[in-house]
C-alpha positions as CSV (number, residue, x, y, z in Angstrom):
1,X,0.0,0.0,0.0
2,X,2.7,2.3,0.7
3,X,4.4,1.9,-2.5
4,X,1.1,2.4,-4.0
5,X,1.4,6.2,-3.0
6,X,5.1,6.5,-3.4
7,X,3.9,6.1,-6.8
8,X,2.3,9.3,-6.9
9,X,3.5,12.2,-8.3
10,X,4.7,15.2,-5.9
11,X,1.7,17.1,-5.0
12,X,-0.7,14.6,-5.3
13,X,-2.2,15.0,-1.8
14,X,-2.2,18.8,-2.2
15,X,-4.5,19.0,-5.6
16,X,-6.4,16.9,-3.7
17,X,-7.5,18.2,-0.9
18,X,-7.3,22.0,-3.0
19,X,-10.4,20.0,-4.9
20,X,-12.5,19.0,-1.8
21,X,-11.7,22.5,-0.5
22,X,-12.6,24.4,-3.8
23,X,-16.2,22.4,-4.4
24,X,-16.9,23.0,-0.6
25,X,-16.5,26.4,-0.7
26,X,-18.3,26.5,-4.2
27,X,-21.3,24.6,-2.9
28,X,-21.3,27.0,0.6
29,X,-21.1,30.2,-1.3
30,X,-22.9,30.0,-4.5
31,X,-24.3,26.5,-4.9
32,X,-22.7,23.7,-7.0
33,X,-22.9,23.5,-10.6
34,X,-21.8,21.6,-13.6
35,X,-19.4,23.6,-14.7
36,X,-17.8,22.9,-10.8
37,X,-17.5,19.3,-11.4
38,X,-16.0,19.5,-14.7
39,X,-13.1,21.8,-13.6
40,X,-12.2,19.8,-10.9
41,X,-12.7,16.2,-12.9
42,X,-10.6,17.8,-16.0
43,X,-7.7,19.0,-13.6
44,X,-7.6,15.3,-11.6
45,X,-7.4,13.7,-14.9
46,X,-4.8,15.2,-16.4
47,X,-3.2,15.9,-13.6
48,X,-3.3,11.8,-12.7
49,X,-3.3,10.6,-16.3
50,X,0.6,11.1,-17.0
51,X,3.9,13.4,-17.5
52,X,2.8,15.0,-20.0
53,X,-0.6,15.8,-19.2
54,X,0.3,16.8,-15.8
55,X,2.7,19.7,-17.0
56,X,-0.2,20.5,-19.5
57,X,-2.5,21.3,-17.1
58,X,0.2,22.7,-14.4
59,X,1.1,25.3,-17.3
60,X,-2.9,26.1,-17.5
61,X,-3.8,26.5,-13.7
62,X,-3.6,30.1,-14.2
63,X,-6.2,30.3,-16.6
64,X,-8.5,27.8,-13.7
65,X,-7.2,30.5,-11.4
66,X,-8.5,33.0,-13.6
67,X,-12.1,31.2,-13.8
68,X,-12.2,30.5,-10.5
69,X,-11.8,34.5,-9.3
70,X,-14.4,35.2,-11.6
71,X,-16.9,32.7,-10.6
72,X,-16.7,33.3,-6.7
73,X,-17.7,37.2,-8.1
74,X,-20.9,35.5,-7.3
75,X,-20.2,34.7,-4.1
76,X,-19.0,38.7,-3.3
77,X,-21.0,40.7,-5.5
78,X,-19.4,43.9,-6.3
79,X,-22.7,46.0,-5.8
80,X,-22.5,45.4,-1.8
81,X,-18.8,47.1,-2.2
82,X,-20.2,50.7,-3.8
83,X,-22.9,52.1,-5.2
84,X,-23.5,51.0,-9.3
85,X,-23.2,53.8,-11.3
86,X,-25.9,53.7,-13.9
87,X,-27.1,57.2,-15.3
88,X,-23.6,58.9,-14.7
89,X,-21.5,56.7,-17.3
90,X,-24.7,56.7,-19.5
91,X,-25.4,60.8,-19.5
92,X,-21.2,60.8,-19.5
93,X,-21.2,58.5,-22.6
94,X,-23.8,60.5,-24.3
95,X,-21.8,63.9,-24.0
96,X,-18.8,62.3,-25.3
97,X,-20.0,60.3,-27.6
98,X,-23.4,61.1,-28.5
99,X,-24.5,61.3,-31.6
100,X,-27.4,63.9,-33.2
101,X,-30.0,62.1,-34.7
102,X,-33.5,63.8,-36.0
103,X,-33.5,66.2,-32.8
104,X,-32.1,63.9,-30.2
105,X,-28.6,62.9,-29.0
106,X,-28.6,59.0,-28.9
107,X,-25.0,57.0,-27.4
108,X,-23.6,54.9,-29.9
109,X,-25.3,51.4,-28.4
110,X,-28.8,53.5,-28.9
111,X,-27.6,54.1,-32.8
112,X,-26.8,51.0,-33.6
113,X,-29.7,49.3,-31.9
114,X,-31.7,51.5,-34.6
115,X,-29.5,51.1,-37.6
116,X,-28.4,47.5,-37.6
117,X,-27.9,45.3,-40.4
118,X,-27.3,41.5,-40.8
119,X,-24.1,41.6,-41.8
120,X,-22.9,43.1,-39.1
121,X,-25.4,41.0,-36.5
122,X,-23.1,37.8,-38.1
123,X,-19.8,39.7,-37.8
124,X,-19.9,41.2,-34.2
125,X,-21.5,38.1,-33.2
126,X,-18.3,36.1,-34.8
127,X,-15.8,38.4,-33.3
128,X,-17.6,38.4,-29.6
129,X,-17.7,34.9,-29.5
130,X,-13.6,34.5,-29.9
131,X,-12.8,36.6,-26.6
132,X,-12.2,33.3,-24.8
133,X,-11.1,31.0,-27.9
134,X,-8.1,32.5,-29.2
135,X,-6.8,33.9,-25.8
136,X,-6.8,29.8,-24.8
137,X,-5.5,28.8,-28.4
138,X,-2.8,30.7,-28.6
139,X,-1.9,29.7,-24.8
140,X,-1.9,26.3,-26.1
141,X,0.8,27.3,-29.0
142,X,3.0,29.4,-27.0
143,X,3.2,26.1,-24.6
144,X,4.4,23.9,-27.6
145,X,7.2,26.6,-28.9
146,X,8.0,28.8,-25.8
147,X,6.9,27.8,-21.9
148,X,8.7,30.9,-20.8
149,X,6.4,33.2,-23.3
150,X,3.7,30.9,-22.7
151,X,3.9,31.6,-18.9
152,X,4.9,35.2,-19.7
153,X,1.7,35.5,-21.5
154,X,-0.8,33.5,-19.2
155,X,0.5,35.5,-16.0
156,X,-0.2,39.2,-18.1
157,X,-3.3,38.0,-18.9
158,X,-4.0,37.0,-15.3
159,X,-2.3,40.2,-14.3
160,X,-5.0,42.7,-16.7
161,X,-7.9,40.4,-15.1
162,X,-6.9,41.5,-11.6
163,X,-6.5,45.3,-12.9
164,X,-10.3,45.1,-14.6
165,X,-12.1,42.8,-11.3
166,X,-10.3,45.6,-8.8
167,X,-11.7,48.4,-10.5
168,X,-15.3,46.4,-10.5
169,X,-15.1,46.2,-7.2
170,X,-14.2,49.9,-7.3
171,X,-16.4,51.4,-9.7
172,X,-19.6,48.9,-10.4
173,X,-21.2,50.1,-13.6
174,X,-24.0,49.1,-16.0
175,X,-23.9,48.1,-19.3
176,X,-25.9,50.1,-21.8
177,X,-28.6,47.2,-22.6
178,X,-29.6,47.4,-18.5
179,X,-30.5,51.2,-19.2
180,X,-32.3,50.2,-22.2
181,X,-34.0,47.4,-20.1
182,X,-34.6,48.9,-16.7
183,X,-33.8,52.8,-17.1
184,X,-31.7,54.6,-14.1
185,X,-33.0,52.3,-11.4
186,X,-31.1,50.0,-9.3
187,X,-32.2,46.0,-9.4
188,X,-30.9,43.0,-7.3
189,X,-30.9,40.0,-8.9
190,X,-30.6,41.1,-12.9
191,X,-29.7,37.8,-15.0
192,X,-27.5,38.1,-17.7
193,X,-28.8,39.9,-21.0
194,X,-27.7,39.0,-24.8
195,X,-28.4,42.4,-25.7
196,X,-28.6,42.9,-29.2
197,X,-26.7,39.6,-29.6
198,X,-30.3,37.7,-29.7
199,X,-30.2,38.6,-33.4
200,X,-27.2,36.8,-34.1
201,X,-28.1,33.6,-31.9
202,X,-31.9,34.3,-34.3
203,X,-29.7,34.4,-37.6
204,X,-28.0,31.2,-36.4
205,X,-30.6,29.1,-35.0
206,X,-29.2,28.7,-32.1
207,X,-28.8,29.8,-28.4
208,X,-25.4,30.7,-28.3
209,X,-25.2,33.9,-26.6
210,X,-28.2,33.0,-24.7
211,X,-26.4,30.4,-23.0
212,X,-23.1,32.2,-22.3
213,X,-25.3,35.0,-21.0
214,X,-27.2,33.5,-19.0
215,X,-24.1,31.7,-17.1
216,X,-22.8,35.3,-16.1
217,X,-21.1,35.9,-13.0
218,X,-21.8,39.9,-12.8
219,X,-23.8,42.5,-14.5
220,X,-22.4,45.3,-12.8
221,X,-19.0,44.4,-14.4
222,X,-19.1,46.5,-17.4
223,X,-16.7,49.1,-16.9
224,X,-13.7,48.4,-18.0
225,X,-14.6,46.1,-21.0
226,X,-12.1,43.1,-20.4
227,X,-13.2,41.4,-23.1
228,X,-11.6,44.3,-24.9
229,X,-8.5,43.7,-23.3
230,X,-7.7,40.4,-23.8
231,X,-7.2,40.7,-27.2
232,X,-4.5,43.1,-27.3
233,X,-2.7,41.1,-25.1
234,X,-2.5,38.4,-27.7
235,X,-1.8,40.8,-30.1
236,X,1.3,42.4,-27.8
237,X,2.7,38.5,-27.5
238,X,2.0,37.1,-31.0
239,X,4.3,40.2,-31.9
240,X,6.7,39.1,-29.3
241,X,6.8,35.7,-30.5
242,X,7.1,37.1,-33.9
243,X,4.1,34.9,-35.4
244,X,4.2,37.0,-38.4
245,X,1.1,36.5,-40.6
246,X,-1.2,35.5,-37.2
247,X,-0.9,39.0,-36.1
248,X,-2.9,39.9,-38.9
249,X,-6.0,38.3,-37.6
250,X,-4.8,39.1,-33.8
251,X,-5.4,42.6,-34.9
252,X,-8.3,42.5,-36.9
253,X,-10.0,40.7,-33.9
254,X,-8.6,43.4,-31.9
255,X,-10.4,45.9,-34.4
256,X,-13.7,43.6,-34.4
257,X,-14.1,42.9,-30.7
258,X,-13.8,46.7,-30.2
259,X,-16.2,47.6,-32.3
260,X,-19.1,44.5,-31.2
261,X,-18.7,45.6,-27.8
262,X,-20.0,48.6,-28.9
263,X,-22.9,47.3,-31.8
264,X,-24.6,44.6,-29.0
265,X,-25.0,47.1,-26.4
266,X,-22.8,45.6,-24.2
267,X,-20.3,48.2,-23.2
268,X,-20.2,52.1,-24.2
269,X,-17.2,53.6,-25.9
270,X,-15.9,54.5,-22.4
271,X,-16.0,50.4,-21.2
272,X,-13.6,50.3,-24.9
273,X,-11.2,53.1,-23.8
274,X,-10.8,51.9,-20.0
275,X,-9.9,48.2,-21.5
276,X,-7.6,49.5,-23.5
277,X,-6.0,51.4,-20.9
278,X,-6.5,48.1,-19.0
279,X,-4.9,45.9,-21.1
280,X,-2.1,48.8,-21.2
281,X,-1.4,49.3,-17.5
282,X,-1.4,45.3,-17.0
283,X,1.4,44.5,-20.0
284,X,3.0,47.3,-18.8
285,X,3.2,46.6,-15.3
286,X,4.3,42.8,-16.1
287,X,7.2,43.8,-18.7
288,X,8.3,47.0,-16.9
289,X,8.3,46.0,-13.0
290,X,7.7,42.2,-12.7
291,X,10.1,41.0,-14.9
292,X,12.9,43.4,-14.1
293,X,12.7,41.5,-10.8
294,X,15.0,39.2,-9.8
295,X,12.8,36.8,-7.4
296,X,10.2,36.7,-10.3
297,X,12.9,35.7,-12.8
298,X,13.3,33.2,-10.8
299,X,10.0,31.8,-10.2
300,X,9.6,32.2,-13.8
301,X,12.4,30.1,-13.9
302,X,11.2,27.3,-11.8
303,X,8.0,26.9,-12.9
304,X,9.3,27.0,-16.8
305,X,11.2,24.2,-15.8
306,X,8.4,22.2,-13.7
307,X,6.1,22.3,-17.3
308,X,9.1,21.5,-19.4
């Protein structure tokens, strides 16, 4: 029996217990879900299954980290932290952005919820739906060519998440299709809301965004627009690891998930502006101050090598 667990790899008894620990606290806090189970069965099995697997999904526990600080955003709502700001980013929005139509001043969400076409219903819809996709593809090739870059890259876009939930937490906002929905008045309990994004789930014939939406953890998170973020940071390390013709659609989906943050209603032009800055601040920070530091070089180092 007790070669049995000598058999085990290091750390066995720690991912272990961090499971019973992390399902317990999800099921106290927020209730269990699928999505719980799954997490934890994916991590066991490839953390159990072999050598390589297990340095797989050692290199990707800051992407679970990532999920797992957003979920528990259920747990500690960022509304009983300060006061959601609904009319002032809206009336804000307007002045800056507003634009004159037939005697009113409308914000660009309000425009474009008027003049819409299918075209760009399929093409915002396309772009939206890639703010997880490529971020986690491109993960996956930097960790077959370059674990240091690969870890470089996953910890700055750990690092930007951390920037955007603190200022949630700081400055809870509403996204423009809740003012469309509900008007200047505060509501507990406000599910998720596809927005103008039901047109492209209706072009599709299917419930795409209604099922994404409907899964998430925080409506009062729209200001800054992470999902804004996240693609310039693939864009700032697909030019680092000189991937040449890739940055071409790095940038156009840069370009695209700008401008559908926008079209569905989901974030104002100020959400796009404070993501950049986001995204900015965060790849900033990591290149400028935490990697001109020697004890992070070094656990940089270490934890290249434990993946390698």
């Amino acid at each position: 029996m007790k070669a049995k667990f000598r058999n085990l790899p290091a750390g066995s008894l720690f991912v272990i217990v961090a499971s019973i620990v992390y399902l317990s606290a999800m099921q106290i806090g927020a209730g269990l879900r699928p999505e719980h189970w799954a997490i934890v069965l994916a991590f066991n099995s490839c953390f159990f299954a072999g050598k390589g697997s297990r340095k797989f999904v050692l290199g990707f526990t800051v992407f679970a980290v990532f999920a797992i600080i957003y979920d528990a955003m259920r747990i500690f709502p960022n509304y009983q932290f300060a006061k959601v700001d609904i009319a002032g980013i809206y009336n804000l929005e307007k002045s800056l952005f507003g634009i004159w139509v037939e005697g009113s001043t409308l914000t660009p969400n309000e425009f474009f919820s008027i003049h819409h076409t299918v075209p760009a219903d399929l093409i915002s819809g396309f772009f939206y739906l890639n703010w997880i996709p490529v971020p986690l593809a491109f993960a996956v090739y930097l960790f077959f060519t370059n674990k240091r870059l690969f870890l470089n890259f996953s910890l700055t876009f750990l690092l930007v998440n951390l920037l955007g939930f603190s200022i949630y937490y700081i400055h809870p906002a509403a996204p423009p299709w809740y003012v469309a929905k509900y008007g200047f008045d505060f509501h507990l309990n406000v599910p998720g809301n596809i927005a103008e994004f039901g047109r492209f789930d209706q072009l599709v014939h299917a419930k795409i965004f209604a099922s994404i939406y409907a899964k998430n953890a925080n409506v009062f998170a729209a200001f800054p627009s992470l999902h804004c973020a996240y693609p310039m940071v693939v864009l700032f390390y697909g030019l680092k690891a000189r991937c040449k013709w890739m940055n071409i659609p790095f940038a156009i989906l840069v370009l695209g998930i700008w401008f559908a943050a926008v079209y569905s209603g989901h974030h104002y032009v100020i959400d796009v502006i404070f993501g950049i800055l986001c995204a900015i601040a965060g790849i900033s920070a990591y290149q400028c101050i935490l990697l001109k530091m020697g004890f992070y070089n070094r656990f940089i180092e270490k934890y290249t090598k434990l993946i390698s």
